[in-house]
mmCIF entry with sequence, helices, sheets and N, C-alpha, C, O atoms, coordinates in Angstrom:
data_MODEL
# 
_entry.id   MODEL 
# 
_entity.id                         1 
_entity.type                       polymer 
_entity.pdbx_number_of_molecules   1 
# 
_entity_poly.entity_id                      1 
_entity_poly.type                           'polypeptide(L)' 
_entity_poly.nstd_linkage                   no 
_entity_poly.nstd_monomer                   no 
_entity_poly.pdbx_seq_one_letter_code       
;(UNK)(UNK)(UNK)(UNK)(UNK)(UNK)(UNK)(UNK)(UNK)(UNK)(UNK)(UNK)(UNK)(UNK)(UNK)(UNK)
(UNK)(UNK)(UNK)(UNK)(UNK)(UNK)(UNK)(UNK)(UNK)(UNK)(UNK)(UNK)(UNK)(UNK)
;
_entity_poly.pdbx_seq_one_letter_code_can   XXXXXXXXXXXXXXXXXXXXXXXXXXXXXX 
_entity_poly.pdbx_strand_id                 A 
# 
loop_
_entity_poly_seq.entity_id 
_entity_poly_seq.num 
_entity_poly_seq.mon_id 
_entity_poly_seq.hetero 
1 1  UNK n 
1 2  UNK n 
1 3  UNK n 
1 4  UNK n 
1 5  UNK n 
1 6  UNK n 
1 7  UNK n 
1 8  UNK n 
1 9  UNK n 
1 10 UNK n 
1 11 UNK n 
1 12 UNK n 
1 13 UNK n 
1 14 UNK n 
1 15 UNK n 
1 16 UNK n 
1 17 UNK n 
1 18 UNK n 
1 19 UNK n 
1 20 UNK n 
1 21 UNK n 
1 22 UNK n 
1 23 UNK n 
1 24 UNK n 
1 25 UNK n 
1 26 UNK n 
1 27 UNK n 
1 28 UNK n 
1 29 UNK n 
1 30 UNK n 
# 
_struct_asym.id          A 
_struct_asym.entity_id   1 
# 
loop_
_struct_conf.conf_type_id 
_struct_conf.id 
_struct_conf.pdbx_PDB_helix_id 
_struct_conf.beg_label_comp_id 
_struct_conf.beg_label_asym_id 
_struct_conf.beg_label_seq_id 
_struct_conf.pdbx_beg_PDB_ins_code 
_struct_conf.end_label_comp_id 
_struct_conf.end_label_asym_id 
_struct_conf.end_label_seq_id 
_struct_conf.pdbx_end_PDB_ins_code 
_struct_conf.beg_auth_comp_id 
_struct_conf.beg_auth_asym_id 
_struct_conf.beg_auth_seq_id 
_struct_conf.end_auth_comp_id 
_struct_conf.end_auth_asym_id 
_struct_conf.end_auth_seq_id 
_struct_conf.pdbx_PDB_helix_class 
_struct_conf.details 
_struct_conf.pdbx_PDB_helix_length 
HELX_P HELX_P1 AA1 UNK A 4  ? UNK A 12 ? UNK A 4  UNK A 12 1 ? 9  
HELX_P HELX_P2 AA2 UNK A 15 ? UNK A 29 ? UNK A 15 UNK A 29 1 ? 15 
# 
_struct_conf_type.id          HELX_P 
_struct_conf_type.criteria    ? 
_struct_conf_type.reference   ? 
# 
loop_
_atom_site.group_PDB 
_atom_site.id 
_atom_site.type_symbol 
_atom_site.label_atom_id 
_atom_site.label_alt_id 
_atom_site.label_comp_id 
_atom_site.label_asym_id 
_atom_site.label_entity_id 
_atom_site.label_seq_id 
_atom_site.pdbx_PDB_ins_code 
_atom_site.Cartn_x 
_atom_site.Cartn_y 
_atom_site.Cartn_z 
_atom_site.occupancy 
_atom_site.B_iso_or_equiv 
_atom_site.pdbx_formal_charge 
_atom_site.auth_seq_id 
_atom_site.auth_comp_id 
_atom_site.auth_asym_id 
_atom_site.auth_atom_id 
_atom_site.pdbx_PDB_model_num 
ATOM 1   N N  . UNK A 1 1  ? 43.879 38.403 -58.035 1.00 0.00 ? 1  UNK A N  1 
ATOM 2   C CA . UNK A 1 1  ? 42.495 38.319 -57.577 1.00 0.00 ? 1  UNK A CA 1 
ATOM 3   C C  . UNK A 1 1  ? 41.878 39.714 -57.494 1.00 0.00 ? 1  UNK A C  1 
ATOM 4   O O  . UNK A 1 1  ? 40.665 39.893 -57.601 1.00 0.00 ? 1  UNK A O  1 
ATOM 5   N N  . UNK A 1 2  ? 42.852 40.793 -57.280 1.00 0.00 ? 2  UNK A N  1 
ATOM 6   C CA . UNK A 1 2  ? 42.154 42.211 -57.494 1.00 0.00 ? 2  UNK A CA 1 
ATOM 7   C C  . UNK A 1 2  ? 41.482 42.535 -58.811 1.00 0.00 ? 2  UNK A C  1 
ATOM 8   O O  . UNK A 1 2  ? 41.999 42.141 -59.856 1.00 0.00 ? 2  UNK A O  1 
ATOM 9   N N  . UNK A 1 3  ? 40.434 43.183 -58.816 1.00 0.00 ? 3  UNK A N  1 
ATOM 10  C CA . UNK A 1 3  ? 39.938 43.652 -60.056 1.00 0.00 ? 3  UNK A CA 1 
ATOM 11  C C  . UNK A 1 3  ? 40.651 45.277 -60.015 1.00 0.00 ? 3  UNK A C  1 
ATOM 12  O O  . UNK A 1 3  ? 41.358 45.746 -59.122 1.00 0.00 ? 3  UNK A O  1 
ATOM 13  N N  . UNK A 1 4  ? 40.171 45.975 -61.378 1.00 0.00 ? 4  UNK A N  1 
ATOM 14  C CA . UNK A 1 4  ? 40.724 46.773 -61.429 1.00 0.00 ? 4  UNK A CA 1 
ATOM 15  C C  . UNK A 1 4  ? 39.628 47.983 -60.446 1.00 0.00 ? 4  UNK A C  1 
ATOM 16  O O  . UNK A 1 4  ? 40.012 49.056 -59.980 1.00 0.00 ? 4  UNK A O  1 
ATOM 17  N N  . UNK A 1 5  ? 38.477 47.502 -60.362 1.00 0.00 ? 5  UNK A N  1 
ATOM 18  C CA . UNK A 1 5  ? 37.498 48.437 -60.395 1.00 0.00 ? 5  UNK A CA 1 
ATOM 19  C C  . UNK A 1 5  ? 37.797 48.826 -58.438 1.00 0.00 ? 5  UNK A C  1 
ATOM 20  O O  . UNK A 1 5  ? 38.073 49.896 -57.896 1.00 0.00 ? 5  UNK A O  1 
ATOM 21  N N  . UNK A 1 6  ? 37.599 47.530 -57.886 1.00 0.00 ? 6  UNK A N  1 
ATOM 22  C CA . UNK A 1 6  ? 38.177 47.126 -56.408 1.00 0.00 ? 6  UNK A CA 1 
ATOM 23  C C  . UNK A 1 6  ? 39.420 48.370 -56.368 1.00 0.00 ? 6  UNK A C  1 
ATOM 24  O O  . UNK A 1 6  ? 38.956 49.470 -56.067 1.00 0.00 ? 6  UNK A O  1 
ATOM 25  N N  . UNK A 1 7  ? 40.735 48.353 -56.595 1.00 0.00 ? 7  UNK A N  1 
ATOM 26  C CA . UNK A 1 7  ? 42.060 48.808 -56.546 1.00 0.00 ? 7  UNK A CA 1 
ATOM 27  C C  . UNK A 1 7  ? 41.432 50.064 -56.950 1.00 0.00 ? 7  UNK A C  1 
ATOM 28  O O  . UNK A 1 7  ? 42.228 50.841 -56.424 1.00 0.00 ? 7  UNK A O  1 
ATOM 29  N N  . UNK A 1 8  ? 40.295 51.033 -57.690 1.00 0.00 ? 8  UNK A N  1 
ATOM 30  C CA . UNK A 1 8  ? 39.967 52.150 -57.827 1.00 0.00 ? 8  UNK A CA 1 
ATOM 31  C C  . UNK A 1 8  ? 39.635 52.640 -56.916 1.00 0.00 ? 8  UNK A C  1 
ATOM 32  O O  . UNK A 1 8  ? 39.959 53.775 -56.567 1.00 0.00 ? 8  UNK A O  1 
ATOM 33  N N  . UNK A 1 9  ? 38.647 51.611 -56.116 1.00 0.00 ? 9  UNK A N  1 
ATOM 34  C CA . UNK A 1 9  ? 37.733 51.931 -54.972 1.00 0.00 ? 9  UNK A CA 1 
ATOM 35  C C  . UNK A 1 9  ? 38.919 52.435 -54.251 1.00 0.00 ? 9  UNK A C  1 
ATOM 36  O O  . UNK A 1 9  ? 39.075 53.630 -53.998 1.00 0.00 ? 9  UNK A O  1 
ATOM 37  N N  . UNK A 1 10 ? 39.790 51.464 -53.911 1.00 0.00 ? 10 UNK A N  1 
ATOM 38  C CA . UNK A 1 10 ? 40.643 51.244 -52.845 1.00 0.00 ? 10 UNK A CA 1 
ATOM 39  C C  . UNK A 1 10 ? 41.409 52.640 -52.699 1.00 0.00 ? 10 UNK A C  1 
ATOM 40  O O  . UNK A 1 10 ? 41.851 53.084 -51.640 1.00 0.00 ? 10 UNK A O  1 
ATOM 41  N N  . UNK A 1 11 ? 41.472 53.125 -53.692 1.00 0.00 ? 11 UNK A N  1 
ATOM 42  C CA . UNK A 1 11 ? 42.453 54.225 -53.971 1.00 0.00 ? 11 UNK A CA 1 
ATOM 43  C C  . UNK A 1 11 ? 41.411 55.996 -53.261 1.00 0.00 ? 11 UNK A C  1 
ATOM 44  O O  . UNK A 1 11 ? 41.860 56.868 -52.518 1.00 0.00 ? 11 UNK A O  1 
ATOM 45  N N  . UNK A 1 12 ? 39.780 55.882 -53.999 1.00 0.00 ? 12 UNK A N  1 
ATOM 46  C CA . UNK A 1 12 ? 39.173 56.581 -53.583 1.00 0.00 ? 12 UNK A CA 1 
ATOM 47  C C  . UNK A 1 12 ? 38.933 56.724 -52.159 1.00 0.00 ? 12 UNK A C  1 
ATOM 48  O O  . UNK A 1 12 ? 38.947 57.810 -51.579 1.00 0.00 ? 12 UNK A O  1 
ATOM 49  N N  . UNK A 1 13 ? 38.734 55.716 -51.664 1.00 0.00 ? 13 UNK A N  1 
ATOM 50  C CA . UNK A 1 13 ? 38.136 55.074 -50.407 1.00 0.00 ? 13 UNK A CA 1 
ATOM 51  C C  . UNK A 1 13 ? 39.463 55.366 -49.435 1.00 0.00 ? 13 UNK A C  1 
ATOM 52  O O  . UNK A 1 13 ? 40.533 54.795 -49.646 1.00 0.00 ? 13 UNK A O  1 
ATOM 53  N N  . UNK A 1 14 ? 39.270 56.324 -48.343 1.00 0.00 ? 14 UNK A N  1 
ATOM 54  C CA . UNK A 1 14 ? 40.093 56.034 -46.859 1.00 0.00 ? 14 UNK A CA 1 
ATOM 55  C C  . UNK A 1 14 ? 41.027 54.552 -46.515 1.00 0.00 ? 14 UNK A C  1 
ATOM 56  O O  . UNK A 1 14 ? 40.564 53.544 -47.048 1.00 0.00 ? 14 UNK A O  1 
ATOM 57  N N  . UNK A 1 15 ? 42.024 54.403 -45.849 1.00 0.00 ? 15 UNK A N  1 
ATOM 58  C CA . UNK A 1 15 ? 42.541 53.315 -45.400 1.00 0.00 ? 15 UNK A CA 1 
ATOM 59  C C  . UNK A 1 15 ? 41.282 52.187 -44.220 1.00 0.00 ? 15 UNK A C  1 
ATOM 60  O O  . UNK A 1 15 ? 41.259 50.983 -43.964 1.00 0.00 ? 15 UNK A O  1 
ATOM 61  N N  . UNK A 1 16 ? 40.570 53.147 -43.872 1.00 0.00 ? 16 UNK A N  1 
ATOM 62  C CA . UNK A 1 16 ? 39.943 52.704 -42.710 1.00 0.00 ? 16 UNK A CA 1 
ATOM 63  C C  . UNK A 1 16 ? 38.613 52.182 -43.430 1.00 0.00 ? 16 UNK A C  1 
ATOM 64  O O  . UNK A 1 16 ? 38.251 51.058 -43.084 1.00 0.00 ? 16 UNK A O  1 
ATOM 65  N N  . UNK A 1 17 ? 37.754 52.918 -44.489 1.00 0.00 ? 17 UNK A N  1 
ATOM 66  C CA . UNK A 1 17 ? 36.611 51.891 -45.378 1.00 0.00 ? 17 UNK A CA 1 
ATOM 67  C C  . UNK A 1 17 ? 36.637 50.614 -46.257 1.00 0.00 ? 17 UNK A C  1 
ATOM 68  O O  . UNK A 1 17 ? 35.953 49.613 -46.469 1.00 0.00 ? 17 UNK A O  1 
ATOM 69  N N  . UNK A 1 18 ? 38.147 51.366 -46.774 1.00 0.00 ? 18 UNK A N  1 
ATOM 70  C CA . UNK A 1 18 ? 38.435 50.391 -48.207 1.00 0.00 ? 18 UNK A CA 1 
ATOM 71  C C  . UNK A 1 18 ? 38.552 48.935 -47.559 1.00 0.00 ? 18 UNK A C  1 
ATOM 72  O O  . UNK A 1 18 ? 38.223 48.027 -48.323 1.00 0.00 ? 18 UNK A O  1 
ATOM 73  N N  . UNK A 1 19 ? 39.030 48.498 -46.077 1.00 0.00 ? 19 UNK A N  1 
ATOM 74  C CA . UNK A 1 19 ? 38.696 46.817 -46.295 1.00 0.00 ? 19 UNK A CA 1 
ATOM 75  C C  . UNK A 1 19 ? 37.585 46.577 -46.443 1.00 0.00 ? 19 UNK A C  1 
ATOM 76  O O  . UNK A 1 19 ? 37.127 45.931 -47.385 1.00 0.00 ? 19 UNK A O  1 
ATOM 77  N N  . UNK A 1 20 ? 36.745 47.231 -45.213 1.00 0.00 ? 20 UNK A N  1 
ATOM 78  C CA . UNK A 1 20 ? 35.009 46.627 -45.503 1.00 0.00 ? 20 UNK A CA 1 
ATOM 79  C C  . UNK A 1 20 ? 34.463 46.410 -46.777 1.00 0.00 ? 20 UNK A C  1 
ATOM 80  O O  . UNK A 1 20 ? 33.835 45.471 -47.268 1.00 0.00 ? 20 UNK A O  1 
ATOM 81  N N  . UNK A 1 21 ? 34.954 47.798 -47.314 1.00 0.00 ? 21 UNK A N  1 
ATOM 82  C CA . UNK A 1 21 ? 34.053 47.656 -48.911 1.00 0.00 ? 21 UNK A CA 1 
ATOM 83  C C  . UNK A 1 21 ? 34.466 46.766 -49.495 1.00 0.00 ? 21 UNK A C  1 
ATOM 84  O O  . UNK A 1 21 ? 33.642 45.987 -49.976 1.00 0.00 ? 21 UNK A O  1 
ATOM 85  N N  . UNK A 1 22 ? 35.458 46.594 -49.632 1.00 0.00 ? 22 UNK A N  1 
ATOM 86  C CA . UNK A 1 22 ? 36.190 45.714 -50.741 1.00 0.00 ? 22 UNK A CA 1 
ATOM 87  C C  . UNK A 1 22 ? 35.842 44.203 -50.006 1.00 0.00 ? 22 UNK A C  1 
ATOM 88  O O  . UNK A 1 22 ? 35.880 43.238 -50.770 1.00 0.00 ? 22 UNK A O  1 
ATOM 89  N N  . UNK A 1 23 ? 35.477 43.918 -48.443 1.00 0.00 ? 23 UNK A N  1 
ATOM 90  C CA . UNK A 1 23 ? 34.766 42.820 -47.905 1.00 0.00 ? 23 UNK A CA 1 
ATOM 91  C C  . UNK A 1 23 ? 33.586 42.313 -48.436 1.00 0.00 ? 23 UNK A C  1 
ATOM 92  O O  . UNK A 1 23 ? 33.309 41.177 -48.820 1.00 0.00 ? 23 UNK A O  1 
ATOM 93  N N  . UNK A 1 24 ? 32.655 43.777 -48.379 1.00 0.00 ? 24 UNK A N  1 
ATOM 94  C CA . UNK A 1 24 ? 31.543 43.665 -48.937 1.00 0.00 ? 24 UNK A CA 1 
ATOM 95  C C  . UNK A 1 24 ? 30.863 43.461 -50.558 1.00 0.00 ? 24 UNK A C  1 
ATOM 96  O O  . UNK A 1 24 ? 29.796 43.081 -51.041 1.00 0.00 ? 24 UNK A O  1 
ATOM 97  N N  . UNK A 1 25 ? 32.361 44.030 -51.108 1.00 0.00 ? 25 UNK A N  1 
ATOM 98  C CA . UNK A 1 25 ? 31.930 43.789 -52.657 1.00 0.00 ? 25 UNK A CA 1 
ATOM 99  C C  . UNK A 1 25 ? 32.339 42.549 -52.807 1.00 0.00 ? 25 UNK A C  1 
ATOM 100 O O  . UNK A 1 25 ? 31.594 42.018 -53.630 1.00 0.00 ? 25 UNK A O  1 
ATOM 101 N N  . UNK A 1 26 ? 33.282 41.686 -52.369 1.00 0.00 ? 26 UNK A N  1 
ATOM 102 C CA . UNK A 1 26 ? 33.787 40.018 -52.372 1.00 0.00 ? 26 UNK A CA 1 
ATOM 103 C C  . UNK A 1 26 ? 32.370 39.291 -51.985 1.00 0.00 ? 26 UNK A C  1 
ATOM 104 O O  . UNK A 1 26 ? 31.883 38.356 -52.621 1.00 0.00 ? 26 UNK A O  1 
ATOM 105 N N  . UNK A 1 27 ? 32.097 39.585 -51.421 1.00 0.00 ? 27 UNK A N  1 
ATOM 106 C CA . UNK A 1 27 ? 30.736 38.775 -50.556 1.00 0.00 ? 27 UNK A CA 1 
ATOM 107 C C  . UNK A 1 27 ? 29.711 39.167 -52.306 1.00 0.00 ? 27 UNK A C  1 
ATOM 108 O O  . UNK A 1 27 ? 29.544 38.330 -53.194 1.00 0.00 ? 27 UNK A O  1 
ATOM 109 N N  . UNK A 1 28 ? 29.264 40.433 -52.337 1.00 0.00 ? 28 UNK A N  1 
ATOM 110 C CA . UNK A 1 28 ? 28.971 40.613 -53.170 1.00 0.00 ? 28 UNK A CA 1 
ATOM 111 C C  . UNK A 1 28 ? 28.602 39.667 -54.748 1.00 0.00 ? 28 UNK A C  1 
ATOM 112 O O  . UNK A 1 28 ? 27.575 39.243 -55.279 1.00 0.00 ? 28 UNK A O  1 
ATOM 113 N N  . UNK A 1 29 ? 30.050 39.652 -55.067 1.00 0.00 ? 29 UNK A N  1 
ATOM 114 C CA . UNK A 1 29 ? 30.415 38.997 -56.343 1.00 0.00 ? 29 UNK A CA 1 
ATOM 115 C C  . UNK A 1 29 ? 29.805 37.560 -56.254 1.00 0.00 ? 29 UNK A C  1 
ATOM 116 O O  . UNK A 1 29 ? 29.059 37.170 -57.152 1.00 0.00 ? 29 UNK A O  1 
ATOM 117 N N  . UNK A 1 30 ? 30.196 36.548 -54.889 1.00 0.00 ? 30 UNK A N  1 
ATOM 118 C CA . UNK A 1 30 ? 29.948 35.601 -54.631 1.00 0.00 ? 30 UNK A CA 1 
ATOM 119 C C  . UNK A 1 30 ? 28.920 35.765 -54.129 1.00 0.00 ? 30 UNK A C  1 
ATOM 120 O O  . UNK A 1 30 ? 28.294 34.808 -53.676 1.00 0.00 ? 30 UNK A O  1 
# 
């Protein structure tokens, strides 16, 4: 279910942003 672009973020992104964002880009998509 990960995209690759998500797992980039995830990697750029702090432990402490990367859920939200990756919350917010799910919400996003859908």
């Amino acid at each position: 279910m990960h995209m690759p672009e998500i797992e980039k973020l995830d990697q750029e992104i702090g432990d402490g942003d990367h859920i939200f964002n990756v919350q917010r880009g799910i919400k996003a998509c859908y």
